[in-house]
Structure formats: structure tokens, C-alpha cells
C-alpha positions in Angstrom: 2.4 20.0 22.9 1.6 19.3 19.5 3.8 21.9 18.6 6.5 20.8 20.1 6.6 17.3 18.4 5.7 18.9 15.1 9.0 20.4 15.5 11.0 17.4 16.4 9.8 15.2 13.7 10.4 17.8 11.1 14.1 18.5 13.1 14.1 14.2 12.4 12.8 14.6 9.0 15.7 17.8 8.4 18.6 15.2 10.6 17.8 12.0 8.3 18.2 14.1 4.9 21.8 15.7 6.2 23.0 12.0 7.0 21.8 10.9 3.6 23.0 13.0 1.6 26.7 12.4 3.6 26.7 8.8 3.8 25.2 7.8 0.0 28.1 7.3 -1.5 30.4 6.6 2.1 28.4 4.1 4.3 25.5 2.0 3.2 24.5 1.0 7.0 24.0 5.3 7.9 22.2 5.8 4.5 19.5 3.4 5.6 19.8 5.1 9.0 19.4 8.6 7.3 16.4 7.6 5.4 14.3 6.0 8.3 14.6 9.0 10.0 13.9 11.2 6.7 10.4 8.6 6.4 9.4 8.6 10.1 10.2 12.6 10.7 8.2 13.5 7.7 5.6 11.1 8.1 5.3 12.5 11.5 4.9 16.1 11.2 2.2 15.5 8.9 0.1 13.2 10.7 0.4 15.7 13.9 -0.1 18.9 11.7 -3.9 19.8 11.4 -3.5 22.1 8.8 -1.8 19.2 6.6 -5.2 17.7 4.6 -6.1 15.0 2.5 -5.7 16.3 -1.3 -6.0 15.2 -5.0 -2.5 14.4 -6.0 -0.1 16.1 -8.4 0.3 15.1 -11.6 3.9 14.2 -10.7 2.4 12.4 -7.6 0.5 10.6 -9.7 2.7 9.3 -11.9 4.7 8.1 -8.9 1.8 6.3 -7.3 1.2 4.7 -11.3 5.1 4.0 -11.3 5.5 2.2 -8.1 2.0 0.1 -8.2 3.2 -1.2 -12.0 6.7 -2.2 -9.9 4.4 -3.8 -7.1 1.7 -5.7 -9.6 5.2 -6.9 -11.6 6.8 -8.3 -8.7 3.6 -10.1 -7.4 2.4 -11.5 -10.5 6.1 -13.0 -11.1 6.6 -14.0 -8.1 8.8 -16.0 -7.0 11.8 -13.3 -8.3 15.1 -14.6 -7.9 15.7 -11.1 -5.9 12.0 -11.2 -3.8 11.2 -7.8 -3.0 13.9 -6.2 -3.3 13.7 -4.5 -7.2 10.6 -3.0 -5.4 12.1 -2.1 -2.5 14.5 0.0 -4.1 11.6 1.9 -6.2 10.1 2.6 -3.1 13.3 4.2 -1.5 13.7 6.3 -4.9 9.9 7.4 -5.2 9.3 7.8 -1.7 12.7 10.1 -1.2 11.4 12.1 -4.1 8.2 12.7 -3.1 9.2 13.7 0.9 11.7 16.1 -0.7 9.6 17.6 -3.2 7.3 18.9 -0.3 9.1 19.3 2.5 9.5 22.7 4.7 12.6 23.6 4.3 14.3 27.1 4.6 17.4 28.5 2.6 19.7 27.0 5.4 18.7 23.3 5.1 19.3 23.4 1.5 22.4 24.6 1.4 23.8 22.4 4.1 22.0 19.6 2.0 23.8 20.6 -0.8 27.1 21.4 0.5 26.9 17.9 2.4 26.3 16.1 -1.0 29.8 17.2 -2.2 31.5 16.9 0.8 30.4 12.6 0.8 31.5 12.6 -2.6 35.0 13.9 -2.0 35.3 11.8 1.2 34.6 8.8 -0.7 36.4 10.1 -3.8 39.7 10.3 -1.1 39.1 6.9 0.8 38.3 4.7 -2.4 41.4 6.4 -4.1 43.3 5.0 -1.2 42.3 1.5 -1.3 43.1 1.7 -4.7 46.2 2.4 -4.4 47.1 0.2 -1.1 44.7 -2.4 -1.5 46.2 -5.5 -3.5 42.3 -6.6 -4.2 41.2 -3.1 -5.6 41.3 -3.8 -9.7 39.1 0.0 -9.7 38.9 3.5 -8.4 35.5 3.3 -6.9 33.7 5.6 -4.5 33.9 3.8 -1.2 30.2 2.2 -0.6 30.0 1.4 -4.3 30.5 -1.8 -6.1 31.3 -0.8 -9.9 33.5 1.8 -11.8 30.7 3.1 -13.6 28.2 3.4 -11.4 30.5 5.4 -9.0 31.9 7.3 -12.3 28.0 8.5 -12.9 27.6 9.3 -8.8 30.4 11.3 -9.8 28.9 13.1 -13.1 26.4 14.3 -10.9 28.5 16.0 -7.7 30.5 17.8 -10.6 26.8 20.2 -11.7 26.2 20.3 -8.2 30.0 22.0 -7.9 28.8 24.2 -11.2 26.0 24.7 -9.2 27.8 26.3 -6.0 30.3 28.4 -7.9 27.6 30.6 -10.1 24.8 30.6 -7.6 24.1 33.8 -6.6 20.4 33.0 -4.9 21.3 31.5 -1.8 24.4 33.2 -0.8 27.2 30.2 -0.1 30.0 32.0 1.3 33.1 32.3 -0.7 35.0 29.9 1.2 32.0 27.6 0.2 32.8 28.5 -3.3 36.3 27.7 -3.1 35.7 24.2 -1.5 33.5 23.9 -4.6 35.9 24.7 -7.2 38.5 22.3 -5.8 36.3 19.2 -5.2 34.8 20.1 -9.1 39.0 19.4 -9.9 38.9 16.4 -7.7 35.5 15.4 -9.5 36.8 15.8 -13.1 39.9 14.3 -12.6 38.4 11.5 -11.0 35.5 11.1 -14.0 38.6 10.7 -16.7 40.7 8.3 -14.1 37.8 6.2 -14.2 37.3 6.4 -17.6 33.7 5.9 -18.1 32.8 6.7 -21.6 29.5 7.0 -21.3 29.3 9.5 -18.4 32.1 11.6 -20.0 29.2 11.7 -23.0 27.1 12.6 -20.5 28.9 15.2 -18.9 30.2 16.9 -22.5 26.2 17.0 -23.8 24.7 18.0 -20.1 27.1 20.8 -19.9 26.0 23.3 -23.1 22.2 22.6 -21.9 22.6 23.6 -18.8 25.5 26.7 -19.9 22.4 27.9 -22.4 20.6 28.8 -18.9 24.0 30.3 -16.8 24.9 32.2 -19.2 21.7 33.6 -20.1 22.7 37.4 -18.9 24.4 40.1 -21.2 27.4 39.8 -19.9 29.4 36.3 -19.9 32.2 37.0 -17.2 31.5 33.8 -15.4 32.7 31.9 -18.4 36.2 32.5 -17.7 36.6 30.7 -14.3 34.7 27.8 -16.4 37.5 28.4 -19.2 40.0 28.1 -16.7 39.1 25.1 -14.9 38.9 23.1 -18.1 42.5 23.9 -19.2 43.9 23.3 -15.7 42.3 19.7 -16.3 43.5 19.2 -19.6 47.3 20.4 -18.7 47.3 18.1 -15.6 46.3 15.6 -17.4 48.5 16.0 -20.3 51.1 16.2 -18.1 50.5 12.8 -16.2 49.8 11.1 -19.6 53.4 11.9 -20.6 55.0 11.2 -17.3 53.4 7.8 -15.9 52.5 6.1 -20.0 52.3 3.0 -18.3 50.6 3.5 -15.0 48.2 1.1 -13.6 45.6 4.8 -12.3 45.3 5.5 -16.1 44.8 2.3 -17.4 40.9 3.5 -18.0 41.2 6.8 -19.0 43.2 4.8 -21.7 40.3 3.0 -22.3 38.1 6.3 -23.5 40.6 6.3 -26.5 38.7 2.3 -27.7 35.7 3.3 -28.7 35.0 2.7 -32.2 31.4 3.6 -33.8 30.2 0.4 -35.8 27.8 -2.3 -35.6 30.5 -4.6 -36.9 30.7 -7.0 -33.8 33.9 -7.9 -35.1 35.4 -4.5 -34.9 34.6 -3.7 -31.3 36.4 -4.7 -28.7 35.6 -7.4 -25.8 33.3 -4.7 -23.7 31.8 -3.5 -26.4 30.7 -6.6 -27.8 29.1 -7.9 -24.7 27.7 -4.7 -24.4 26.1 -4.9 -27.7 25.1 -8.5 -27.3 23.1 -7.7 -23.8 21.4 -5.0 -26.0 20.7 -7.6 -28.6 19.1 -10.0 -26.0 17.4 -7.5 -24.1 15.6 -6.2 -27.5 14.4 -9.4 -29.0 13.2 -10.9 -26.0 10.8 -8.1 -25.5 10.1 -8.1 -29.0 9.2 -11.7 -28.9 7.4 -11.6 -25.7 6.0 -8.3 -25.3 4.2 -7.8 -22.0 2.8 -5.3 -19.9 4.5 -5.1 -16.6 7.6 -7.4 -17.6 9.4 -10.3 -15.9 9.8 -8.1 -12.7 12.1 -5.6 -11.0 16.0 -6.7 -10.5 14.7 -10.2 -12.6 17.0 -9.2 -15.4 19.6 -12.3 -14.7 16.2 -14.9 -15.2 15.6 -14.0 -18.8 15.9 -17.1 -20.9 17.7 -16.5 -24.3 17.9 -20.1 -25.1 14.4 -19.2 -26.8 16.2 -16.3 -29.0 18.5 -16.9 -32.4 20.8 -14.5 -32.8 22.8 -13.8 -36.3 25.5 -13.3 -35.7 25.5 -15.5 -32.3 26.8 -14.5 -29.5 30.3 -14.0 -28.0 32.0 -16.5 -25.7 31.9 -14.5 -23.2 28.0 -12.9 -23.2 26.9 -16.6 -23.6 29.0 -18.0 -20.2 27.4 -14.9 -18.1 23.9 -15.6 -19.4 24.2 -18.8 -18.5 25.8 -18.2 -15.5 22.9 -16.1 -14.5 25.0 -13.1 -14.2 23.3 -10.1 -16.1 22.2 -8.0 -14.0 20.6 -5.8 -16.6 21.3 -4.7 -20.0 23.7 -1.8 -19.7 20.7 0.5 -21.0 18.2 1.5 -18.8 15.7 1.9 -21.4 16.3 -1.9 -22.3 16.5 -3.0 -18.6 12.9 -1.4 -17.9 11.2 -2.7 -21.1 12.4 -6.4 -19.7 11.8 -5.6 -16.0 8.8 -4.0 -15.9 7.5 -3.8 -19.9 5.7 -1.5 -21.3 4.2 0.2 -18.8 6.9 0.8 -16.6 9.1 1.9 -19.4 6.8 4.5 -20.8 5.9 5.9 -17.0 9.2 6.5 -16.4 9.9 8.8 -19.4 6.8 10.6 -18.5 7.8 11.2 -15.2 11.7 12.3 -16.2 10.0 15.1 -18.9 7.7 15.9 -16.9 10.2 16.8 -14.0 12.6 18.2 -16.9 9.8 21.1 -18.5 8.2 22.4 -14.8 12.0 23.0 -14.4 12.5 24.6 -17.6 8.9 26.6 -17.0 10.6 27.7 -13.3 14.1 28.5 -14.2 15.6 31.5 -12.6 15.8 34.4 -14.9 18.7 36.3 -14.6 20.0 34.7 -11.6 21.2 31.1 -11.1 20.2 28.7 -8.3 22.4 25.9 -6.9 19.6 23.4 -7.0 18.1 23.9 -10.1 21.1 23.6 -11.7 21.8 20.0 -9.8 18.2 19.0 -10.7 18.1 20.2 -14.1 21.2 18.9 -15.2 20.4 15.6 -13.1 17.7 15.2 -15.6 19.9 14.6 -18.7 23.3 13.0 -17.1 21.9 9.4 -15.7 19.5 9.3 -18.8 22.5 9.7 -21.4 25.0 7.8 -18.9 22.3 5.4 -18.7 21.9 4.0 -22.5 25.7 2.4 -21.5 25.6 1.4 -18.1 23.0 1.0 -14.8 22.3 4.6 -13.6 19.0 3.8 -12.1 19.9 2.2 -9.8 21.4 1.4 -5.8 23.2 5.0 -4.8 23.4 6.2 -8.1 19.8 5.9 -8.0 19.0 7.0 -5.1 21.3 10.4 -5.5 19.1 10.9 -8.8 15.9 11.1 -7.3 17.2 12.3 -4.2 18.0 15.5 -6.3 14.8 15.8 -8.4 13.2 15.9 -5.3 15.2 19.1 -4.2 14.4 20.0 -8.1 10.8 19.9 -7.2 10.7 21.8 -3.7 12.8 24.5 -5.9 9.4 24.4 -8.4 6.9 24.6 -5.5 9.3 27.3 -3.8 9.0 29.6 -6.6 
């Protein structure tokens, strides 16, 4: 008997991760479905399974119980937030994906329907968001459809285009070739739709992630598998060339436009309007930790409550910046780094690094040596392209967020695989 409900809460546990990994970027209300089932299944099978025993935690474990009690003891000793629980909330769903991933049961078909479910989500909401942009008289961006923000859904998408990389040179689990093709075209769909969205920090992202992660594909003797890569890139470059010259003025390039405004100064003068609200939330989000340094911060998702009316800032700040911090709008400081140091202070901030290198070297110490895995390639390159995207925008954070840990988590089943 106890067999047989073994098996159907880790059938649960296997059902809730193939509806997540759909619905993240798609529905929000399945998502939540997904990962009840994903919670329950796996807490199930364990509790039921005798051979499953109480143990010393990992050192990864660890720092995820350290991580999400310094989120907890925030949020209760600046209570009330503005957004109760739910900053920790969120670190809960992150941590506790991770961790159920990281040791689950799976076999070679789970993961690869897992992956190949990730990209399918992303093109279905890649497709229907590019839709209501173009019918939808209130659509100002090309978003993925269940998120709210150009860049966030930009750096969803920075992360489906290594899982694509992934697909196409993985020759561990055996994805079938027309697998492979469906890969290859959504990694066009996925490019084209980073550069129409025009994020410049997760295009950085992308361009530094890539010849980290290329150091470890093409590892072998022979570099044949460069060419498709060769390829691709100059199919991107002449389409978009091409509609560059043919639609100058169209409304679906406005932000790939915008890559071209970037201009490296700390002139506030010399930036443009984004960038110099940018650069004053960086400002504020610096000197009030400087000048009130704390342990375990002003809490999670309590960004918006900082009060800068203490701070002097030479030069002051924009119009702009001033009217959304008094507005109560900032939601964080478009650098994660920043956003944690406020948040959750110094502890939080400095857990959180440890846990990202510590996820990065026992993938380095496990990479595949002359053969290349789908999901360490998602996982290792996962480790770089929310961190880089991050120091611009919120990567940490709602699907984006989850998606990130959702992969480290395959990342460390890979590690405990092998």
C-alpha cells in the first residue's frame, strides 16, 4: 500500500514540476497550481518512504535554511511591511523549488520533458504577448504574457535562449532531432525577441554568458558545432538589418533603438531620462545603507518605504526619481546587489553570493568532459545571466525568479546525478 502512494505523490511531485515549468511565464493562477502539487507530491513521498531519514544538511542546504531564516527574522522584526509577508513568501517559493528539485528522483525522461516544456511556455508566451502587442491599443511593450515589465520578461527570455543552446549540442540525453529543430527555431524566436525588447542589460548578459559557457562546449578537438552557432548569429544579424532598413520608424523597434543610448559616464547630465533615474535609485539605495547599515535590512519587498528625505545628494536628484520616491513607487533599485543590501542588509546580501558561487564551482567541479548536457548548460549559464542582467534591472525576482532557481535546482540534481 505504501508503495503505491509513494508512487502517486512522486507521479504529483513529477505533474506539478511539468505544469510549472509550462505555465511560469503563461498563467500565474496554474503556476501556483503546479507548485502545490510539486510541495505536497514531494513532501509526500518522503514522509511515506522509510528509507528517506533524517540527515545533517548540505552545505547548499544550509545556506538556504541561513538564507530564508535572515528573510523571516527581517520581515518580523520590521513588521508591519507595507507588502506583509509576501517578500518572504516569494523566498520561500524560490528556496523551497530549489531545494525539492535538487533532490528529487527523477529519470532521463522527466528531465527532458521538463526541459523541453520550459521552452515550449516561453515561445507560447513569446507568440501571445507579441499579439497583444500588436492588437492591443493598451500594450506600450512586448511582454511575455503573465509578466508585468519589458525587462523582466527580456531576462525570462535570456534564460530560455541557453536552455535552446542547451538542446541543440546536448548529446547526453538523446532529444530527438525534431526536438532539436524546435530548439533551433524557438532560440530565432528568443533572440529576435531579446533585441525587440531591447534590454541592454540582458543583451550584456547574454554577450558575456555566452564565451563562458562556449569555453565548456567547445572543449573537444574538433569545433564543428561552432558553425550552426556561426550561422544562427548571422541569420539574426541579416534579419535584423533587413527590418532596420525597411520599417526605420516602426513602433516593434522603438527599443531595440533604444540599445543604441547608452553612453558610459557618471556625468548625470549626459545620460538620458532612464539612465538618470537609474543612476539616482543606485545613489539612494548606496547611501542609505551606508548611513544606516544594518544586519537584516528594512525587510523583503520594503524597498518603496526607504526614506531619502534623511539623505543629501550632490548633485540632487532628477524631477523625476524625486516624484516616484515620494510617490512610494520604487520598487527596488534596479541592482539586485543594492536591492538586497536595503532589503535584507548585510547578511542577506552576502548569503546570497555564497549560495550563487557556491552553486556556480560544484558545477564547474561536475561539468561533463567531453560531452555536453542540456541542463548543465541551463544551470551553469543561469548562474551568470540574472546576476549580470541583474546590476540593471530586478532579476530576482516574481517568474524571473522563480525560473532562476527553478533551474539551479535541475543544476543541482545534475551534480548529485553524477
Amino acid at each position: 500500500m505504501n508503495n503505491s502512494l509513494i508512487k502517486k505523490f512522486q507521479g504529483m511531485e513529477t505533474a506539478g514540476m511539468f505544469i510549472m515549468a509550462f505555465s511560469l511565464p503563461v498563467f500565474d493562477a496554474p503556476t501556483h497550481i503546479g507548485y502545490g502539487l510539486l510541495f505536497l507530491g514531494a513532501a509526500g513521498w518522503r514522509i511515506l518512504d522509510s528509507r528517506v531519514k533524517l540527515r545533517k544538511p548540505s552545505f547548499p542546504e544550509t545556506l538556504v535554511i541561513i538564507i530564508l531564516s535572515i528573510s523571516l527574522i527581517s520581515t518580523v522584526i520590521n513588521w508591519p511591511l507595507h507588502y506583509g509577508i509576501k517578500g518572504f513568501k516569494h523566498y520561500f517559493y524560490f528556496f523551497s523549488t530549489f531545494w525539492i528539485l535538487s533532490k528529487g528522483k527523477y529519470n532521463s525522461k522527466i528531465i527532458k520533458t521538463t526541459i523541453i516544456l520550459l521552452v515550449a511556455g516561453a515561445v507560447i508566451a513569446d507568440i501571445g504577448g507579441f499579439w497583444q502587442f500588436i492588437h492591443s491599443s493598451h500594450a506600450e511593450d512586448f511582454n511575455l504574457l503573465a509578466l508585468n515589465g519589458i525587462d523582466r520578461s527580456a531576462a525570462y527570455v535570456s534564460i530560455i535562449i541557453f536552455i535552446c543552446i542547451g538542446i541543440m549540442f546536448d548529446n547526453c540525453q538523446g532529444y530527438s532531432l525534431p526536438v532539436k529543430v524546435f530548439s533551433v527555431v524557438s532560440l530565432l524566436i528568443m533572440l529576435f525577441t531579446l533585441f525587440v525588447m531591447g534590454s541592454r542589460g540582458c543583451i550584456l548578459s547574454v554577450i558575456i554568458t555566452l564565451p563562458l559557457v562556449s569555453v565548456f562546449i567547445f572543449r573537444r578537438k574538433t569545433f564543428k558545432n561552432i558553425f550552426p552557432v556561426i550561422i544562427i548569429c548571422s541569420l539574426i544579424v541579416l534579419i535584423l538589418t533587413a527590418l532596420i532598413f525597411s520599417f526605420p520608424n516602426s513602433k516593434y523597434l522603438q527599443r531595440f533603438r533604444h540599445v543604441n543610448t547608452i553612453k558610459l559616464t557618471l556625468n548625470p547630465s549626459e545620460m538620458t531620462l532612464n539612465d538618470q533615474i537609474r543612476y539616482d535609485f543606485w545613489r539612494a539605495a548606496l547611501m542609505y545603507a551606508v548611513k544606516f547599515p544594518s544586519v537584516f535590512g528594512i525587510g523583503p519587498k520594503n524597498f518603496r518605504e526607504m526614506d531619502i528625505s534623511t539623505l543629501k545628494f550632490k548633485p540632487p536628484l532628477t524631477d523625476v526619481a524625486s516624484r516616484i520616491f515620494k510617490n512610494h513607487r520604487v520598487l527596488h533599485a534596479h541592482n539586485w546587489m543594492l536591492t538586497l543590501l536595503v532589503e535584507q542588509g548585510v547578511s542577506g546580501l552576502i548569503f546570497f553570493v555564497i549560495f550563487l558561487i557556491t552553486i556556480m564551482v560544484k558545477l564547474i567541479k561536475k561539468r561533463p568532459g567531453d560531452e555536453i548536457d542540456a541542463v548543465w548548460v541551463s544551470s551553469f549559464s543561469t548562474c551568470f545571466l540574472p546576476s549580470i542582467s541583474g546590476l540593471f534591472l530586478s532579476s530576482f525576482s516574481y517568474e524571473t525568479g522563480w525560473l532562476t532557481f527553478f533551474i539551479l535546482g535541475l543544476g543541482m540534481w545534475f551534480v548529485h546525478e553524477n
